[in-house]
N, C-alpha and C positions, 0 to 999 in steps of 0.2 A: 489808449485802451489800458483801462487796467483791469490785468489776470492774478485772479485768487484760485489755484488749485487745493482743492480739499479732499483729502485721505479718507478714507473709511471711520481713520481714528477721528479726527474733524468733523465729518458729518456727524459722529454720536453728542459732538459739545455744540451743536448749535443754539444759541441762548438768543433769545427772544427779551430784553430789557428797556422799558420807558426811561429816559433819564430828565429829572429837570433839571440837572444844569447844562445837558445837552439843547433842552428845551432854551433854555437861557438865552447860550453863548448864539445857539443859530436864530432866535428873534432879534437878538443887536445888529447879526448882520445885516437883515434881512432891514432896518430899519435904517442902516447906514447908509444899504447899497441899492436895496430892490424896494423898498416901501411903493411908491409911484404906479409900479407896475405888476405889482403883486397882488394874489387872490388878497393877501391882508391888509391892505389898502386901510378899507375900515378900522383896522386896532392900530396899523401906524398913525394915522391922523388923532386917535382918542391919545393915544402916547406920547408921540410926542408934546398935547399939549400939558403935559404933568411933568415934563422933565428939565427944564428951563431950570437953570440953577441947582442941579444935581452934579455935583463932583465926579467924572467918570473917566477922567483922561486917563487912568491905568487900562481900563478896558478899551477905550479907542484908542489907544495905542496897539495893545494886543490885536484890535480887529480892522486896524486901517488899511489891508487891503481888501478887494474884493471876493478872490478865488480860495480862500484859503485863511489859515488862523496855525498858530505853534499847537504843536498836537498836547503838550503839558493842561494844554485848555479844557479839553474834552478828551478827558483818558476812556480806556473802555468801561461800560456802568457795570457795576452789580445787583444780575434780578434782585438781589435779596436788600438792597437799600434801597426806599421808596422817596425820602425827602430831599428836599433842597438843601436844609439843613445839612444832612450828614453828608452830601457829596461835596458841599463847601470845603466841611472839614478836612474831608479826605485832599482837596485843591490846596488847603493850607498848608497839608504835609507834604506837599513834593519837595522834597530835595534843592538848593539851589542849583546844585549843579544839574539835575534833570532840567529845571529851568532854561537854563543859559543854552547845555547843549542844543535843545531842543530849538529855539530861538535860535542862534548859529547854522542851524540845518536849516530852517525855515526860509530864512534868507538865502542860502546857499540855493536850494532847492526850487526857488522861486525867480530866481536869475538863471536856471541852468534852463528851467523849464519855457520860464516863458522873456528871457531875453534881457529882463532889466527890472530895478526895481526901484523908486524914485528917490532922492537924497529926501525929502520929506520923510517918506514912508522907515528907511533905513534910521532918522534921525529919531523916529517915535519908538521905534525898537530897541534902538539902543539903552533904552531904559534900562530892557531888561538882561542886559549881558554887563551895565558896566555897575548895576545893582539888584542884582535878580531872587534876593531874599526881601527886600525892601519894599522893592513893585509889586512881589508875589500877596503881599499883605495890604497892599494899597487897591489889588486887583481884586482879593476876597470882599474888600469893605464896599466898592463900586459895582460889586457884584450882586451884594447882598440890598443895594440902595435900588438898585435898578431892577431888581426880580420885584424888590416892596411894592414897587411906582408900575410897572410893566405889564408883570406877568397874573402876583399872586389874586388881581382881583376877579382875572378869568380862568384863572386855574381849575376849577373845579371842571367846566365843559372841557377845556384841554385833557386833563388827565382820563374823564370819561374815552374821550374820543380815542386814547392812545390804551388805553387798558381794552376797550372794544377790540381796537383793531389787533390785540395781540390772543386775542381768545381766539378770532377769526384765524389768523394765520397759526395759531395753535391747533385749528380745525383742519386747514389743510394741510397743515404736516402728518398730521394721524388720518385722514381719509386718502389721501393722494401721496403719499413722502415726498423724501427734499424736494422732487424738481415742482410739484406744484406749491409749494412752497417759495421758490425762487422764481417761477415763473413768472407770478403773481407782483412782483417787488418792485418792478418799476419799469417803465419802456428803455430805458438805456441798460437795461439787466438782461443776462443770459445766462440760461446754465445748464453745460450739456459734457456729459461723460467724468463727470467730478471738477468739473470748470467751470467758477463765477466769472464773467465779463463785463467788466462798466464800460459804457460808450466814454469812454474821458476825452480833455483835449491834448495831454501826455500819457506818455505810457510807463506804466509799473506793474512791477511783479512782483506781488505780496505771498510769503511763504506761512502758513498759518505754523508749520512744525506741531502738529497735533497739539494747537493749544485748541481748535475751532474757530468763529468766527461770531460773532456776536451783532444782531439785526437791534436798530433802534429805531422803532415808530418815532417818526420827530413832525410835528406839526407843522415847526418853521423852515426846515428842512423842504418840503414842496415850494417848486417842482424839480429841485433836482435832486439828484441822488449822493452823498459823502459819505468819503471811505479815511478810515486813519491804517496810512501806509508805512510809516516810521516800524521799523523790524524789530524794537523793544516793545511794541506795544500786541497785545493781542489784537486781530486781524476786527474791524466794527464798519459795519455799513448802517448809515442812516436813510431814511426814506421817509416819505410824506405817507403817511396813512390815510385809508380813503373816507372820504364825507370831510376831506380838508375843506371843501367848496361851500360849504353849509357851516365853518364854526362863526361865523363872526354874524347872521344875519339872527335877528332875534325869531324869527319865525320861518317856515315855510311854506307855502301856498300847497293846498292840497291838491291832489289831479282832479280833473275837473272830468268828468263823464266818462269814465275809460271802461272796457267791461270786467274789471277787476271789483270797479264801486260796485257794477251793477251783481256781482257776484256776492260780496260782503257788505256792501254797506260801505260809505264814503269813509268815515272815521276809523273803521278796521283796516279795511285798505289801507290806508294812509301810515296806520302803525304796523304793519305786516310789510311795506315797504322799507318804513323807516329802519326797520332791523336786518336789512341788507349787511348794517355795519353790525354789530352785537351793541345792547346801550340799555342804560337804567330805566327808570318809570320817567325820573326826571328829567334825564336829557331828552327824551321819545317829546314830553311835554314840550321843553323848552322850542325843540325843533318845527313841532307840529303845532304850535300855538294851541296848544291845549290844555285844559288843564289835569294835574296827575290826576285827579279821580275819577275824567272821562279814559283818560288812558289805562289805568290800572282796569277798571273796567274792559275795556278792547281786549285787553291783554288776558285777562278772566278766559274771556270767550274764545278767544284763539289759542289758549292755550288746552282750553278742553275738546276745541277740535286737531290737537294736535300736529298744528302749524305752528306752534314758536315753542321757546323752553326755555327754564329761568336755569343761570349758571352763578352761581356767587361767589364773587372774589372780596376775601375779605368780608368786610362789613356793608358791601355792595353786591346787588342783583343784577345780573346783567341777563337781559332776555335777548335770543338768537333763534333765528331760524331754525325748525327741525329740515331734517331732509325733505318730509312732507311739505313745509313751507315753501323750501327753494324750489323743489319742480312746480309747486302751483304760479310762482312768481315766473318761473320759464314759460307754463306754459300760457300763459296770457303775456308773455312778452315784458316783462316789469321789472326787469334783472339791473337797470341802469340806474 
């Protein structure tokens, strides 16, 4: 179990940040260790066939275990930096010695916790302790080869889905405060009387010291929940945001006879559910095989009956349920 106790002062810094190199580091894993058996199935199979002959052993080294990576990898993000680009940058400034320690704890941490940790695995790490300015640069350029080939060609549904789901929990932080807020975060999450609880398989006790805590919608992050517990780092929990289940299929099958259609119409329904998660004209298309000028359409029309609303982030529209929307989704039962 690990426990995050949060202050009054904590609770006011709670920051809600997409990261893609969080995005990144947790698709490598998720490709090394869980592809097989994972909802992403589908994007590891397209992936791995692009990567054959990519130079990457700085980063499998970094992520050849399963449970865990050196927190130097995935520092806490800044809402305010959006790209991949600049949180490279910020990766290429750590410090070596931030490297090394960090690595040094990793390993310590990972024998203490779970018992042992293989002469292999130890032998790939050593990289980075016995030249951890060197690998840190070898680890930027494997970085940046592997987001080119991996990530950047799906990136646009990805970031949709994670921009969605952070207006969404931006909603339930100003309609319900923190605890509907944490609630909501993940089935190994709890949070009651100023205490986050992660169901973990060891147990730690993360001291925020009023810096706050910082939530990262993480795609590849599903279905488990990570948290960076190292006491120099601000306190960051990642989570899978939801309609994780829906990024990788090009379409979705509409419901078929429900009395929701028979109330709207097949194709309004269809988009009136689809905004369960918050999402653009686009993604609504991409999801609902439709195309955007039947959906901007839908969205016309639901929107003058005052069941959804347009919220624009940036140079993006994101339509979301009004309150109106959500009790009509309750009460026809259509909340899933």
């Amino acid at each position: 179990m690990i426990t995050i106790p949060l202050s009054t002062e904590d609770l006011t810094k709670v920051r809600l940040a997409p990261s893609p190199l969080w995005e990144t580091v947790a698709s490598f894993a998720v490709l090394l260790h869980h592809g097989r058996d994972s909802v992403h199935a589908p994007w590891v199979a397209r992936t791995r066939r692009v990567l054959p002959g990519t130079e990457l052993s700085a980063l499998l080294a970094a992520m050849c275990t399963e449970r865990a990576c050196p927190d130097f990898l995935t520092p806490p993000p800044d809402a305010s930096i959006a790209t991949f680009g600049q949180e490279l940058e910020l990766l290429r400034a750590t410090p070596a010695e931030v490297v090394h320690e960090d690595v040094e704890a990793f390993v310590r941490v990972q024998k203490e916790q779970f018992g042992s940790l293989t002469l292999e695995r130890e032998r790939l790490l050593e990289i980075y302790l016995s030249d951890p300015e060197g690998t840190l640069k070898r680890l930027v350029v494997a970085l940046r080869r592997y987001h080119d080939l991996a990530l950047a060609p799906y990136w646009p549904r990805i970031q949709e889905l994670l921009e969605g789901d952070a207006i969404r929990r931006g909603q339930e932080l100003a309609f319900g405060g923190i605890e509907a807020l944490f609630s909501g975060l993940h089935p190994k999450a709890r949070y009651e009387g100023g205490v986050l609880e992660l169901d973990k398989s060891y147990e730690a006790v993360v001291e925020p010291a009023g810096r706050g805590i910082t939530l990262v919608p993480c795609v590849f992050a599903w279905p488990r929940v990570e948290v960076l517990i190292q006491p120099n780092y601000r306190p960051t929990v990642a989570y899978g945001p939801r309609g994780v289940a829906n990024l990788w299929t090009s379409s979705s099958a509409p419901p078929n006879g429900t009395a929701l259609e028979a109330a709207l119409s097949t194709g309004r329904a269809s988009v009136l559910k689809g905004l369960i998660v918050p999402r653009t004209t686009t993604e609504l298309a991409r999801q609902l095989g439709l195309s955007p000028g039947a959906v901007s359409a839908h969205l016309s029309r639901l929107k003058a009956a005052g069941l959804v609303e347009p919220h624009r982030t940036g140079r993006r529209v994101y339509y979301r349920l009004s309150l109106a929307g959500k009790s009509l989704l309750e009460i026809f039962e259509e909340t899933s």
